[in-house]
N, CA and C atoms as a LAMMPS dump frame, in Angstrom:
ITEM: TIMESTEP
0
ITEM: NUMBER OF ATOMS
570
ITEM: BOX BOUNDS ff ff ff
-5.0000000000000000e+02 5.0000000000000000e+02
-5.0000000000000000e+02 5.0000000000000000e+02
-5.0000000000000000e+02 5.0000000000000000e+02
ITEM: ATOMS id mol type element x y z
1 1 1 N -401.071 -13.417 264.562
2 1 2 C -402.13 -12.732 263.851
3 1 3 C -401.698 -12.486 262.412
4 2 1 N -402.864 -12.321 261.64
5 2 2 C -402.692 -12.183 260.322
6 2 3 C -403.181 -10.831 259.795
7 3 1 N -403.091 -10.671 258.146
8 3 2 C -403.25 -9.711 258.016
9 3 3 C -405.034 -9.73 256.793
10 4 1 N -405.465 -10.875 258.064
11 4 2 C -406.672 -11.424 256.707
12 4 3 C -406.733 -12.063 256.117
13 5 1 N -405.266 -12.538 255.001
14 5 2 C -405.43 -13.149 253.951
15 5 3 C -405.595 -14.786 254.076
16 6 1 N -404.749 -15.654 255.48
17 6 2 C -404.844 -16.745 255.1
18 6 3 C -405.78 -17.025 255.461
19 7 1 N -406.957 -16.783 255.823
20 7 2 C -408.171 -17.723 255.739
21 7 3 C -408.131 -17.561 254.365
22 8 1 N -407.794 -16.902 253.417
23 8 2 C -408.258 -17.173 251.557
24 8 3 C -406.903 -17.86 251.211
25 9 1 N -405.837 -17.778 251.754
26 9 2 C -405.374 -19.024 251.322
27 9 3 C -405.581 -20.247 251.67
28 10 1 N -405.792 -20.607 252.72
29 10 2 C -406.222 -21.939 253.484
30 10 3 C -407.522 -22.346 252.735
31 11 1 N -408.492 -21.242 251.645
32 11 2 C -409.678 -21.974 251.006
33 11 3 C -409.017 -22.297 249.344
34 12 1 N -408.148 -21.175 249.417
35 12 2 C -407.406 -21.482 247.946
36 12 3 C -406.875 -22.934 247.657
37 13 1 N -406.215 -22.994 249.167
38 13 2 C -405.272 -24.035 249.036
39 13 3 C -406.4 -25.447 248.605
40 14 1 N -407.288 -25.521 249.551
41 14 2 C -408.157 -26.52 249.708
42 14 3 C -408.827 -26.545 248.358
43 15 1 N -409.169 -25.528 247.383
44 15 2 C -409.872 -25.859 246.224
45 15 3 C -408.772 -26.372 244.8
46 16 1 N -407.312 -25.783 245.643
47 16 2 C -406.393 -26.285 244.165
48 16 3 C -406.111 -27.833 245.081
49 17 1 N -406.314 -28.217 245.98
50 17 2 C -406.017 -29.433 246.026
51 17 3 C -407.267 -30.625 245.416
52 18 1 N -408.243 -29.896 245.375
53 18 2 C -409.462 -30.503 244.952
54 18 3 C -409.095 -31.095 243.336
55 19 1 N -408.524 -29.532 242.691
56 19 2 C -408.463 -29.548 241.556
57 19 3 C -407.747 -30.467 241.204
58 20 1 N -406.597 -30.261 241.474
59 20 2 C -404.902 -31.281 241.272
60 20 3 C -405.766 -32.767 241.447
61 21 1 N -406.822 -33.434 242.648
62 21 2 C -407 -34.823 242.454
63 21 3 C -408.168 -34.689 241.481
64 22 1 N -408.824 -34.226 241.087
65 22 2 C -409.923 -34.193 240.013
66 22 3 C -409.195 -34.83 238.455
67 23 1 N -408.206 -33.903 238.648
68 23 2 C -407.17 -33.876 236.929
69 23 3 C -406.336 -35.385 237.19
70 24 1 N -406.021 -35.62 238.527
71 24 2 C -405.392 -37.201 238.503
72 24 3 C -406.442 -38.223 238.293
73 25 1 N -407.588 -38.29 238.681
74 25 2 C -408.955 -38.963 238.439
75 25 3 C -409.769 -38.904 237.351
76 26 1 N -409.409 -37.858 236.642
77 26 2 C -409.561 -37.946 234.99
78 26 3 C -409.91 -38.969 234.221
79 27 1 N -408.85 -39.9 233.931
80 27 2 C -409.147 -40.962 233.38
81 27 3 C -409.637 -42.457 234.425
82 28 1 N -409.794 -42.318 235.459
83 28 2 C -410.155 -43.452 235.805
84 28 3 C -411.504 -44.219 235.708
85 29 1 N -410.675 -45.576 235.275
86 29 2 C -411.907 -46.359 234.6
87 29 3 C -413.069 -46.475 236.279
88 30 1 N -414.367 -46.524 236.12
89 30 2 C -415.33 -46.704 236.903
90 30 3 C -415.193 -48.26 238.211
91 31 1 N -414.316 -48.998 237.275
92 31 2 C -414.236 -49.85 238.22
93 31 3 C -413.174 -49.657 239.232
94 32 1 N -412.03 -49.25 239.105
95 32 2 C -411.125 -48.701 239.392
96 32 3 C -411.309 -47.998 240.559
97 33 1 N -411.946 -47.346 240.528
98 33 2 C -412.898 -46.435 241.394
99 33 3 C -413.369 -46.782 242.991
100 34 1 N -413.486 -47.867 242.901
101 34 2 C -414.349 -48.904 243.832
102 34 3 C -413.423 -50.173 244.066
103 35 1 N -412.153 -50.289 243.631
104 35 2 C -411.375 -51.233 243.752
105 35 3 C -410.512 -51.03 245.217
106 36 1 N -410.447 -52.003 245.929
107 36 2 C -409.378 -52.265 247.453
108 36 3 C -408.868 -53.147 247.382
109 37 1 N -406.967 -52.538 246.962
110 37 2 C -406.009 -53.845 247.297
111 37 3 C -406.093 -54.249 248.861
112 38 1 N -406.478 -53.824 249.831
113 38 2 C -406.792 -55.042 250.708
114 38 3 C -408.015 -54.293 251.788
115 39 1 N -408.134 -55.509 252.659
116 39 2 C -409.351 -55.468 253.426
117 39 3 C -409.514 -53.673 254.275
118 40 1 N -408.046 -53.152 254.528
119 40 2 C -408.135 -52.16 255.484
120 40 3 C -408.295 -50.709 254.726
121 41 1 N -407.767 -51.227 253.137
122 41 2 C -408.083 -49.929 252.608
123 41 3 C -409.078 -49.278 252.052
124 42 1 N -409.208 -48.34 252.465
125 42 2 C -410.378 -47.619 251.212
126 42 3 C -409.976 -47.314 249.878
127 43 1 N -411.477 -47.693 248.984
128 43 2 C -411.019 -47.482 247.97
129 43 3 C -410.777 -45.793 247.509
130 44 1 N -410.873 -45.313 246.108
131 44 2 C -410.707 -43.758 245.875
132 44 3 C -411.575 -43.664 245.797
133 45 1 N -413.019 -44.172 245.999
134 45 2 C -414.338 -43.777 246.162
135 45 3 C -414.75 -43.631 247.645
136 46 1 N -414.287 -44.674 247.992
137 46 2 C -414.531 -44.381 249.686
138 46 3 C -414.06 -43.048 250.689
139 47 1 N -412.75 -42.873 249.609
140 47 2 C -412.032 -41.806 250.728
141 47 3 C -412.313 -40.707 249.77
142 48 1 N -413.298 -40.327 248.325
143 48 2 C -413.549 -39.284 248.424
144 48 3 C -415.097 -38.931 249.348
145 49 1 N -415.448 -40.182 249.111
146 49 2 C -417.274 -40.202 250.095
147 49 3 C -417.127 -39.638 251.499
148 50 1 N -415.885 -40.079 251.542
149 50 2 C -415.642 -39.891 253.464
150 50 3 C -414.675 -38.314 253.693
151 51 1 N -414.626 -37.975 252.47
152 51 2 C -414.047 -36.512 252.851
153 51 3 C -415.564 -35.784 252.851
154 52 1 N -416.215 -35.906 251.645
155 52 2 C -417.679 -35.397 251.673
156 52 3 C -418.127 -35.264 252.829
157 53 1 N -418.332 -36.421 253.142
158 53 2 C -418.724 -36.571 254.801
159 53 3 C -418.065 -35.739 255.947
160 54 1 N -416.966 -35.836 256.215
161 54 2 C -416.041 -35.313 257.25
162 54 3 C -416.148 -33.368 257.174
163 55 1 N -416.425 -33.332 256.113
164 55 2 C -416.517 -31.901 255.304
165 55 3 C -418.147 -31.329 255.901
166 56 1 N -418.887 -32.13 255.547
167 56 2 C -420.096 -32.036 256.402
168 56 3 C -420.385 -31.421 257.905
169 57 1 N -419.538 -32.612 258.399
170 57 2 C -419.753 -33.142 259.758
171 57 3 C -418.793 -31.936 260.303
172 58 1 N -417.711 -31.516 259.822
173 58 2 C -416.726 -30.133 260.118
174 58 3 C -417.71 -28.793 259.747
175 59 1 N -418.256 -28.623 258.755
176 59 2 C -418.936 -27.435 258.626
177 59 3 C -419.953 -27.017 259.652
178 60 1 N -420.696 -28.075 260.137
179 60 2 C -422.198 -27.946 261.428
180 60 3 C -420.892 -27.743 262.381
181 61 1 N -420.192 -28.169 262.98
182 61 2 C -419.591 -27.521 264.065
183 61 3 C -418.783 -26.91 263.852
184 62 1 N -418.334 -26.078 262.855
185 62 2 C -417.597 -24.8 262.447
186 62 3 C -419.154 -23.702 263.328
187 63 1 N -420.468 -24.005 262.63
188 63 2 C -421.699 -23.168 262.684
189 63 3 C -421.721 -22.99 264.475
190 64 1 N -421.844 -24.34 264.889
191 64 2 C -422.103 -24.322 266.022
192 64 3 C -421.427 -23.362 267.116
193 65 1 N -419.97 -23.986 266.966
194 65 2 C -418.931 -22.928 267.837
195 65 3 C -419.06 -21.921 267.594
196 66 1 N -419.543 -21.412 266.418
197 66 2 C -419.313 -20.036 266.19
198 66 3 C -420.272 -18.869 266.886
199 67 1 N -421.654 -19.764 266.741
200 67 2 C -422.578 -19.091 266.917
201 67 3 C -422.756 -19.24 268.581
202 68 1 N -421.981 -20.316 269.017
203 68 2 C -422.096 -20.414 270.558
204 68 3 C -421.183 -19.461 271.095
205 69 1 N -419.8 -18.92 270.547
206 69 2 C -418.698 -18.726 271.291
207 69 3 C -418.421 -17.373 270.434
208 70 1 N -419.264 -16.799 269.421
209 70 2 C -419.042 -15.476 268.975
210 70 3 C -418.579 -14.295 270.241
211 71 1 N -419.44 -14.009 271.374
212 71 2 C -419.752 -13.287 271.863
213 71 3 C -418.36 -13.18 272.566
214 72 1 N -417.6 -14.374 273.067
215 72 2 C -416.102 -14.405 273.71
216 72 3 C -415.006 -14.16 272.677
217 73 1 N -415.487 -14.541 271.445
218 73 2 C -414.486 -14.366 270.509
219 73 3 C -414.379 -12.499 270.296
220 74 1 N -415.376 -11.812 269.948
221 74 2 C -415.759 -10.588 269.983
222 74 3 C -414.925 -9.717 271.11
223 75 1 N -415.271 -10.091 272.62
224 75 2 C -414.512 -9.346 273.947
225 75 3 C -412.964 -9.9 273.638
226 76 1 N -412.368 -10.743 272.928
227 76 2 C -411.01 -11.119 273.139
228 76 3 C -410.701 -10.525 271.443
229 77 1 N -411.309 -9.909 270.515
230 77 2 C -410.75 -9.683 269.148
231 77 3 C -409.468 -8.897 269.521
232 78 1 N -409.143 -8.099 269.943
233 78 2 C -408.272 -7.202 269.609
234 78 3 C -406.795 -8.052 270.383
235 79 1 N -406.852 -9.592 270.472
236 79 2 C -405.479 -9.572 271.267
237 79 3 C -405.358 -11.016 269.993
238 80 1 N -403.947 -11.368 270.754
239 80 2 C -403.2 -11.88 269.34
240 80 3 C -403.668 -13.529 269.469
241 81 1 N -403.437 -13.802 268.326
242 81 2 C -403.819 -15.653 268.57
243 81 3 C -403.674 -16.029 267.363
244 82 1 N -403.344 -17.639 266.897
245 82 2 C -402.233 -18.425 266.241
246 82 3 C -403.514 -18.517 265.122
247 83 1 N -402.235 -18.747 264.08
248 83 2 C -403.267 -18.842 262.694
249 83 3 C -402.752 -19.769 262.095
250 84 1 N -401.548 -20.515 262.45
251 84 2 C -401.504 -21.935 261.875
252 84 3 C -401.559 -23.284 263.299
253 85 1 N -400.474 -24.585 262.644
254 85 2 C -400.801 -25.7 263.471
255 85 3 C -400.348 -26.483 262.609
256 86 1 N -399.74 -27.042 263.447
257 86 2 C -398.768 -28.535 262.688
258 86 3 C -399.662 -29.816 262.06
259 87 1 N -399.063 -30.209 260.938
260 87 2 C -400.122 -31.442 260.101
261 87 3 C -400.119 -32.357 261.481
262 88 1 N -401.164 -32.355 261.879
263 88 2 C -402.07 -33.362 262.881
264 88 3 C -401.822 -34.733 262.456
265 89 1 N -401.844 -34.765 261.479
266 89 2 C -401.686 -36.263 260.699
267 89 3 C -400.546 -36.467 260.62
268 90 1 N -399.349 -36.043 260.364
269 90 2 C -398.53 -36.739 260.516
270 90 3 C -397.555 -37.128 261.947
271 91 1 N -398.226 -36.76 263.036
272 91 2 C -397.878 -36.61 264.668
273 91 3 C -397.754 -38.089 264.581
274 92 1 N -396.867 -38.959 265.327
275 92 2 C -396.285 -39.841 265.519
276 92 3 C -397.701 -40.817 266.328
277 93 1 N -398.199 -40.013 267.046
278 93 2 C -399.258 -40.512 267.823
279 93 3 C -400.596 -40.26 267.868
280 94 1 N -400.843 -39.634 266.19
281 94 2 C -402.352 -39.404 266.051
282 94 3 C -402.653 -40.326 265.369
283 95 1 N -403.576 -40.841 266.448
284 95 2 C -404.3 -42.09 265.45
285 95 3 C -405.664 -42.291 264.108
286 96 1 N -405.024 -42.452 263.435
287 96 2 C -405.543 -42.305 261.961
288 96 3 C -406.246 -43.591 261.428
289 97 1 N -407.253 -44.195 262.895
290 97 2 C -408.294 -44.919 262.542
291 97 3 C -409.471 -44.281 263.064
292 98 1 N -409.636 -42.815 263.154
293 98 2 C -410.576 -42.572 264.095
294 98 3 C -411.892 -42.322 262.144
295 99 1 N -411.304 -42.778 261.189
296 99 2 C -412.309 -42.551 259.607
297 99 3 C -413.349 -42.857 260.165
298 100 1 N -413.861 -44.169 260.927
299 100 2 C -415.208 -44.565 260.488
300 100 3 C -416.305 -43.946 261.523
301 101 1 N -415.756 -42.312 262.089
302 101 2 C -416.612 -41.475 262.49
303 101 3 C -417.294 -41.122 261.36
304 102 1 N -417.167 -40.897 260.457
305 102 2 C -417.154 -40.206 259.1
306 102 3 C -416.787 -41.712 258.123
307 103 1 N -417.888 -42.796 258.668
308 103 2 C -417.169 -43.675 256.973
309 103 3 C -418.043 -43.561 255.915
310 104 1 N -417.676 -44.421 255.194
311 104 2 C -418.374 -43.913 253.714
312 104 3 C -419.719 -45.13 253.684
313 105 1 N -420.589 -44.672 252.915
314 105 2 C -422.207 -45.679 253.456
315 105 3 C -421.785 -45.965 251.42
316 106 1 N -421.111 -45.53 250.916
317 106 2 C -421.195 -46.077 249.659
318 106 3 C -419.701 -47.265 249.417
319 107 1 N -419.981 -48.151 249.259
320 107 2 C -419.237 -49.18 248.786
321 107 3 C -418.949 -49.793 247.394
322 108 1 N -418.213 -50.303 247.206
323 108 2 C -418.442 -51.091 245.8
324 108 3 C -419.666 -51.684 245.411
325 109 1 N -420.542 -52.376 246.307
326 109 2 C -421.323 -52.831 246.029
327 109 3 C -423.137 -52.022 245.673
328 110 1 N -422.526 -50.674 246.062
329 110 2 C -423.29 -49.497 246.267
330 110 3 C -422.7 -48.1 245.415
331 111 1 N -421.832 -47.969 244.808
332 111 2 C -421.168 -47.391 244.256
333 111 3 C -421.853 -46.4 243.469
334 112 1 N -420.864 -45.294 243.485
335 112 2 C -421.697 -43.946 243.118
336 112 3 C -420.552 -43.676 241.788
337 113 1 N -421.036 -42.867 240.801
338 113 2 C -420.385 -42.236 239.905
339 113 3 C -418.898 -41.082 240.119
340 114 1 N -418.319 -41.39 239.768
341 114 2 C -417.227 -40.428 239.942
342 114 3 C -417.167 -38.864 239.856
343 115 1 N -418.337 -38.602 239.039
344 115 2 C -418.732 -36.987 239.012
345 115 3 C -419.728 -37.13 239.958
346 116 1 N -420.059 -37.394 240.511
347 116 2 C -421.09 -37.537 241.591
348 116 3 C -420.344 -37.295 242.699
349 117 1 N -419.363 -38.312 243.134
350 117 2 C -418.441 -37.827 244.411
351 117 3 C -417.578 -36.513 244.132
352 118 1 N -417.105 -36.185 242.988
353 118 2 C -416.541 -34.741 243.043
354 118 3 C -417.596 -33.813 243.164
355 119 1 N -418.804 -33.861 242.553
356 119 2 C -419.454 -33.023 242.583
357 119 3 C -419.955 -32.556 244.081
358 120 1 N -419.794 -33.354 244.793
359 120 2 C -420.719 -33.563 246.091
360 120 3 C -419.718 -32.779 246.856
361 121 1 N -418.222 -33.424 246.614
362 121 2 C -417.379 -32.787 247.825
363 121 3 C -416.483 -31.24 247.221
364 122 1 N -416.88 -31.312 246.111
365 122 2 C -416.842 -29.535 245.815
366 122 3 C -417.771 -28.811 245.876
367 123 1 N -419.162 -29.349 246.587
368 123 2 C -419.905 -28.469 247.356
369 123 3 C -420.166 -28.331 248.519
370 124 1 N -418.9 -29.516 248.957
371 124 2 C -418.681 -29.443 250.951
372 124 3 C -417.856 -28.356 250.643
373 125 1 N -416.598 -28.197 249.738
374 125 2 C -415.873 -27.105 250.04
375 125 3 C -416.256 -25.496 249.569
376 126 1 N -417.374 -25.37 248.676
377 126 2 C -417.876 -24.402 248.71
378 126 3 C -418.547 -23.732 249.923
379 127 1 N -419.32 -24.834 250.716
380 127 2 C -420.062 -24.444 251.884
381 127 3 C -419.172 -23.807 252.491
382 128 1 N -417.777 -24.782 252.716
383 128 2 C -417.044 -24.282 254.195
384 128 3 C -416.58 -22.677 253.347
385 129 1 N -416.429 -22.933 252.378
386 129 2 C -415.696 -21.3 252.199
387 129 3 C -416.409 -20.575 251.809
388 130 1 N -418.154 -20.452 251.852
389 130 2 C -419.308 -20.056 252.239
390 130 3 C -419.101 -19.528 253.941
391 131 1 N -418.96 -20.34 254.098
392 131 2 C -419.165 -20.084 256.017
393 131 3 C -417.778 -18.941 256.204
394 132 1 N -416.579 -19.533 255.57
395 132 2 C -415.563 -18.652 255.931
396 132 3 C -415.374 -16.968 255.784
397 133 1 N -415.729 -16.852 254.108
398 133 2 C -415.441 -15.472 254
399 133 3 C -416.377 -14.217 254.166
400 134 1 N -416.871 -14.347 255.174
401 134 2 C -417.695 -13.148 255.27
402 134 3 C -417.44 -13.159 257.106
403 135 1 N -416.245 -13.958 257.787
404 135 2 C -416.158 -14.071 259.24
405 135 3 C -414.879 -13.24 259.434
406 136 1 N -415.16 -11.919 260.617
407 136 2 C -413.882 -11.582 260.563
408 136 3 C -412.766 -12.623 261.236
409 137 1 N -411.568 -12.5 260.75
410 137 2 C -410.568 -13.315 261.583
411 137 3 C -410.687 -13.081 262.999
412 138 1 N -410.148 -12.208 263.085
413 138 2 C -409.959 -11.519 264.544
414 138 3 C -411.135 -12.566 265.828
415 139 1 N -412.276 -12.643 265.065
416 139 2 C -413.599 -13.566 266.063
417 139 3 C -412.833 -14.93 265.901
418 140 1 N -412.724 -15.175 264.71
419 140 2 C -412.705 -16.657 264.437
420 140 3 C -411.271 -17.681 264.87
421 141 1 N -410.469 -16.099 265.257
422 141 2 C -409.111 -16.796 265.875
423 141 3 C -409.669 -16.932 267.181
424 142 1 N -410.354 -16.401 267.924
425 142 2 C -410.719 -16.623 269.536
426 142 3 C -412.108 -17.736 269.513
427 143 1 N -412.5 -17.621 268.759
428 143 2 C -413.427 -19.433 268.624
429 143 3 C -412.735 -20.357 269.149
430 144 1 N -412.912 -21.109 270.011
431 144 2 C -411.743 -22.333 269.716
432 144 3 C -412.716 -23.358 270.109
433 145 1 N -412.509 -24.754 269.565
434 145 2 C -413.329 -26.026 269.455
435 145 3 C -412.122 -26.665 270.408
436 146 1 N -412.553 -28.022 270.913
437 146 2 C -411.793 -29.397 271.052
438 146 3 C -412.063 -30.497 270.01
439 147 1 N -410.935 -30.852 269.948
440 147 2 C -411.154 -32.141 269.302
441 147 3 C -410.022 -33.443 270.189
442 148 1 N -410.501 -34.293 270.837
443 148 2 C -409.84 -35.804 271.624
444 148 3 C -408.654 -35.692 270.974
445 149 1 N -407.996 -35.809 269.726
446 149 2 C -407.282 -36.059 268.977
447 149 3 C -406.331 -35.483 268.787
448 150 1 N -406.577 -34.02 268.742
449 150 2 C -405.721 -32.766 268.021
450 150 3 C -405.568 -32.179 269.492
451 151 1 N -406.434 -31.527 270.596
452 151 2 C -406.832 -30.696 271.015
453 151 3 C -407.364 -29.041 270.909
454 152 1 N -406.912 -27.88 271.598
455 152 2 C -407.596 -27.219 271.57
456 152 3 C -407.27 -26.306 270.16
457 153 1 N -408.219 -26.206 269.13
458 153 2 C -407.867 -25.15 268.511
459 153 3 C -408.832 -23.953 267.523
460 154 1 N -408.284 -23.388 267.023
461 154 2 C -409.175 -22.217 267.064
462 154 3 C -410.192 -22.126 265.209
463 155 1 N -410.552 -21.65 264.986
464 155 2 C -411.423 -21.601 263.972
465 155 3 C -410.737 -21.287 262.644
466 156 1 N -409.445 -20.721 262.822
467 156 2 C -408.455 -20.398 261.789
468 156 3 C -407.63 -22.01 261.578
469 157 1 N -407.445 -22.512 262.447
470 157 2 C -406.485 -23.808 262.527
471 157 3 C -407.388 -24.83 262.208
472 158 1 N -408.185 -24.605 262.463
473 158 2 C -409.589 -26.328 262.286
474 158 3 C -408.877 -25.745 260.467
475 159 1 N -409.392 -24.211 260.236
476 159 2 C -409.769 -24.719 258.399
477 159 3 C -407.759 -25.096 258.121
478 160 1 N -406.893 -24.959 258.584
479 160 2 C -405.653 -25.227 258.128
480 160 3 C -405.634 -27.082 258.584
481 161 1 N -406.332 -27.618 259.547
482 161 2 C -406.389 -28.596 259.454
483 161 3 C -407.425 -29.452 258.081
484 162 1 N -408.282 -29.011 257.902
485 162 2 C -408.825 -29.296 257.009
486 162 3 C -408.036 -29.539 255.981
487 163 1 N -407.326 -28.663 255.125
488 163 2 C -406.975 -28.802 254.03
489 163 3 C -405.85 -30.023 254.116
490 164 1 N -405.262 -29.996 255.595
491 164 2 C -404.03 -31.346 256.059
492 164 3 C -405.036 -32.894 255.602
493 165 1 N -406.209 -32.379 256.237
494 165 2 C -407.142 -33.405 255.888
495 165 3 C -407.109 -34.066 254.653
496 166 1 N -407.584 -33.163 253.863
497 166 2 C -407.909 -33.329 252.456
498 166 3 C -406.947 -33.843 251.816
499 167 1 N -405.427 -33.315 252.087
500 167 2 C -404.138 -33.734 251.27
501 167 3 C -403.744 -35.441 252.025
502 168 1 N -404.093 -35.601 253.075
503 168 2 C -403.815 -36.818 253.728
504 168 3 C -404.384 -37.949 252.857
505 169 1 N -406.06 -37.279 252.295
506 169 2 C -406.897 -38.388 251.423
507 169 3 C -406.456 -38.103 250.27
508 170 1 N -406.111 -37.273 249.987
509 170 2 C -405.713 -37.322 248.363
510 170 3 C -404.325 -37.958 247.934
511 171 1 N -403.523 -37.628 249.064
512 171 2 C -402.073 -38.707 248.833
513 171 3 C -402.732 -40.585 249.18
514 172 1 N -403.434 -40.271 249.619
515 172 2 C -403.858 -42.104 249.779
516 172 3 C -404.363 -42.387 248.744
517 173 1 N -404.905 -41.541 247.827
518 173 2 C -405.719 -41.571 246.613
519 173 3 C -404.536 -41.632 245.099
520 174 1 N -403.779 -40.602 245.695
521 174 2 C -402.233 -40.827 244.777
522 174 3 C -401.931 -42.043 244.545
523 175 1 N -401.496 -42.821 245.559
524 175 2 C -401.043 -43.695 245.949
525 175 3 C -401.775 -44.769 245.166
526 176 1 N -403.102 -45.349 245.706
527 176 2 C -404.131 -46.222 244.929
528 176 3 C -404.238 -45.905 243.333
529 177 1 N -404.226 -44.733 242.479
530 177 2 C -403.963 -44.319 241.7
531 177 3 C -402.762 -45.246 241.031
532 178 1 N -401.792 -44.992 241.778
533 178 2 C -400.342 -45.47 240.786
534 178 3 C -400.071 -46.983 241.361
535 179 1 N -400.913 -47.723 242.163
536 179 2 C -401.198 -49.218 242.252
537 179 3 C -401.592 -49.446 240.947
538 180 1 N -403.335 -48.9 241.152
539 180 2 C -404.236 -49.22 239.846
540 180 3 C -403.147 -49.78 238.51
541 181 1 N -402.442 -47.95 238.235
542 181 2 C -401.512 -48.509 237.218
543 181 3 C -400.682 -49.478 237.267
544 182 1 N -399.711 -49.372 238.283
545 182 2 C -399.12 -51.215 237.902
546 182 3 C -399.483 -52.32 237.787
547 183 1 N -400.618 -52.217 238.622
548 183 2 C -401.595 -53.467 238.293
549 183 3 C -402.283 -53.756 237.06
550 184 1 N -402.516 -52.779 236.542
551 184 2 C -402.499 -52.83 234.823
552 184 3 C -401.735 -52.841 233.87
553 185 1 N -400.639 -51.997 234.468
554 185 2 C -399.04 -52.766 233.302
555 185 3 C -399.218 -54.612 233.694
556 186 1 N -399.331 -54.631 234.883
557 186 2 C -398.685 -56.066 235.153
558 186 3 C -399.662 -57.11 234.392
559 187 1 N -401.066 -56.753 234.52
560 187 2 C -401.953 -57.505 233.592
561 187 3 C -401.834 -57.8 232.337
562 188 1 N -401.434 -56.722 232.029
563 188 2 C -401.119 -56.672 230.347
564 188 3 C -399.979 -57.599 229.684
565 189 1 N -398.709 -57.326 231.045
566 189 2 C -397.643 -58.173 230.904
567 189 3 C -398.093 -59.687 231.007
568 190 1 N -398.98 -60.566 231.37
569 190 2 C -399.529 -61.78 231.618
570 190 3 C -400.433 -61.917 230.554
C-alpha cells in the first residue's frame, strides 16, 4: 500500500516520458516519420499511432472494471494490496507480437502529420489521468483485470504497466531515431 502518491507518479512519469520523445522528434524530417528499415518494423509513426490506440483501448477497460468491480473493491479497501509489477515487457516469455491487437490503420501510404500523432496520444494520456485522479487508491488497488499475457492485476499496476508500455515504444522509437541518423551520415558520405 501506498500513501496516494504513486498513482501521480505513475501519470507524471507517463507525461515526462511523452515529453522526453516529443523533444527527440523535434526535428524529424516528415518522411522520416513513416520510414521502415525492414518489413517487421514499425515505423515512429506507426508505434506512436499504436500507442494512441492501445491508450484507447486501455482506458474503456480501465472504465469498465471499474465500474463493474467498484463495489468489491470498496468491501476489500481497508486491506493491503501491491502497487507495483515487474516490466512485463521485458519477461523472457512475454510475447511482444501481440501489437496488431492495437495496430496502426495509418501507414506510410496513409500517413498522418507528426503533431497530429502527438497531439492525439497526449490526449490518450490526459484521458487516462482524467480517469485516474479523482479514484481513491485504496478501490483501485482491489480492481483487478486479466490480461492472457501479464495476468492478474490490479488497477494501480495496469497504469505502472502502461507507462512500461509507453517506454518500450519510445525506446523502439530511440532506436529508429538514431538509424534515421546514420543513414543520413552514411548518405551524405556517398
Amino acid at each position: 500500500m501506498s500513501d496516494g502518491s504513486i498513482i501521480r507518479e505513475y501519470l507524471d512519469l507517463l507525461d515526462a516520458q511523452l515529453e522526453t520523445v516529443v523533444q527527440m522528434l523535434d526535428d524529424t524530417a516528415p518522411a522520416k516519420l513513416w520510414d521502415t528499415p525492414t518489413l517487421e518494423t514499425w515505423s515512429i509513426g506507426e508505434q506512436l499511432y499504436h500507442l494512441t490506440a492501445w491508450l484507447r483501448c486501455y482506458r474503456r477497460r480501465l472504465e469498465l472494471f471499474y465500474r463493474a468491480f467498484y463495489p468489491v473493491g470498496w468491501l476489500l479497501r481497508n486491506r493491503p494490496y501491491p502497487v507495483e509489477i515487474d516490466d512485463v515487457f521485458s519477461r523472457p516469455r512475454y510475447p511482444n507480437y501481440v501489437g496488431f491487437l492495437c495496430a496502426p490503420r495509418h501507414i506510410p501510404d496513409r500517413s498522418l502529420a507528426l503533431g497530429t500523432l502527438i497531439e492525439r496520444l497526449s490526449k490518450g494520456h490526459d484521458l487516462v489521468r482524467e480517469f485516474y485522479v479523482d479514484k481513491p487508491e485504496r478501490i483501485l488497488g482491489h480492481v483487478w483485470l486479466y490480461d492472457t499475457a501479464i495476468g492478474w492485476v490490479n488497477l494501480i499496476q495496469s497504469l505502472q504497466i502502461a507507462v512500461y508500455h509507453d517506454q518500450h515504444h519510445f525506446d523502439k522509437i530511440g532506436e529508429l531515431c538514431v538509424t534515421s541518423v546514420d543513414q543520413d551520415t552514411e548518405d551524405e558520405l556517398l
